[in-house]
N, C-alpha and C positions, 0 to 999 in steps of 0.2 A: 058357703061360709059355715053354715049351721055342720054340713059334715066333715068338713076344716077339724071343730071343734069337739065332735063326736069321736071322729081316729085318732086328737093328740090326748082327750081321756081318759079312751081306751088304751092307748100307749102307756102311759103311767100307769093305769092300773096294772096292767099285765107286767112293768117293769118295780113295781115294788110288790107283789104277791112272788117274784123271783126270788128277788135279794131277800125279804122274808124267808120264803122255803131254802135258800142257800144258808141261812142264817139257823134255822133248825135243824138241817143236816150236820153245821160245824158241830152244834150242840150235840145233837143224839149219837154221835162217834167220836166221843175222848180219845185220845193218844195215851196209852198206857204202858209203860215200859220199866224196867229195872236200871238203876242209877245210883253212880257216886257222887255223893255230896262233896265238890271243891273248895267252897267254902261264900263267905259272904266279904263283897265290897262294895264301892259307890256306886258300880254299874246293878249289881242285883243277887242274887242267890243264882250261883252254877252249876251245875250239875254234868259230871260225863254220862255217856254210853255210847253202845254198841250200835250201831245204824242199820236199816236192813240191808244194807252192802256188806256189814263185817267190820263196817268202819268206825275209830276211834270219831267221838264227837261229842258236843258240848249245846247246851241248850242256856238261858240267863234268863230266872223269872225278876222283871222290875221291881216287882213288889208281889209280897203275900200275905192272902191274909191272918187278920189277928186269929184267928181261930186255929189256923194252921201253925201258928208263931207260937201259941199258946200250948199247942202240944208237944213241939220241937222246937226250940231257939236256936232258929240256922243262924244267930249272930256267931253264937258262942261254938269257938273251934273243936268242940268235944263229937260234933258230928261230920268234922272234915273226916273224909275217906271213908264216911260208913255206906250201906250201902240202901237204899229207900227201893219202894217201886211205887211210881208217881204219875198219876195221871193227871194229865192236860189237855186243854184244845188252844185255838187261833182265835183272838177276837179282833179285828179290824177297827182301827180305832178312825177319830175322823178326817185322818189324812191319810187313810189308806190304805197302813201299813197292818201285816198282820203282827200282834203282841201276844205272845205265847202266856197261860194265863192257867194257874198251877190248881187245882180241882182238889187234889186230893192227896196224901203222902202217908206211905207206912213203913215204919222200918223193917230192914230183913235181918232177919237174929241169923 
């Protein structure tokens, strides 16, 4: 019983020092890429680009922050079609899914 109890501890520890280290790898490798700003709706702020295939494609941040909003106001359509290079990673929220989750933004003159 006693080592019942000793391998499902040891289980756990070893299964959350993973998802922790999975959880600091999302971190330490932002996703950084160049992007058109499509503009803002109820779904979120979208953005095109290029994919490493070649391929046309679209990303949706749900929300951004004020910090971010403060320096650009993606509400306002004076930055549809301009063009940003924005860095982002995946945060896993707690049903699962990964929510792409906006880091950083600068515009490209």
């Amino acid at each position: 019983m006693k080592q019942v109890i000793l391998k499902t501890i040891f289980a756990l520890f070893i299964g959350i020092n993973l998802s922790l280290t999975t959880n600091k790898q999302k971190l330490a490798d932002p996703i950084k890429i160049v992007a058109t700003f499509q503009g803002y709706d109820e779904y979120g702020y979208t953005f095109s680009f290029v994919n490493e295939e070649g391929d046309e494609d679209v990303i949706t941040f749900e929300t951004i922050s004020e910090k971010i909003l403060n320096k650009f106001n993606l509400k306002d359509n004076k930055f549809v079609t301009q063009e940003f290079e924005i860095t982002y990673n995946y945060e896993t929220s707690d049903d699962e899914i990964d929510i792409p989750v906006l880091y950083s933004i600068k515009k490209i003159d």
